[in-house]
C-alpha positions, 0 to 999 in steps of 0.5 A: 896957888899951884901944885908942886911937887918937891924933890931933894938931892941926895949925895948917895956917898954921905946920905945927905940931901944936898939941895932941893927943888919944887916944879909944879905937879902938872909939868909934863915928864919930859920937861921935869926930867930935863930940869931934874937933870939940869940941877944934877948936872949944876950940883955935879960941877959946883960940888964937884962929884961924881954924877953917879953921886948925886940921885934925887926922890921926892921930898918925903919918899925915902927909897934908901 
């Protein structure tokens, strides 16, 4: 089974993650930064936000 690394988006308004993505471990960084984007991006439109809104962490690494 591969490696993920999981990570949750957080709404720095409410404090609540809105939504969650696994990727495996080995992606190389610039792929991981567009798919991290891309889903912010996402998130940004169907909940209409504020992209300065929206940060995402790893799943268990809070930086609040």
């Amino acid at each position: 089974m591969e490696q993920q690394n999981h990570f949750e988006f957080i709404n720095s308004q409410t404090g609540n993650a809105i939504c969650y993505l696994s990727v495996p471990t080995d992606l190389p960084y610039q792929e991981l930064q567009k798919k991290l984007e891309k889903k912010r991006a996402e998130l940004v439109a169907n909940n209409k936000l504020y992209v300065e809104l929206i940060y995402w962490q790893l799943e268990g690494h809070v930086i609040r």
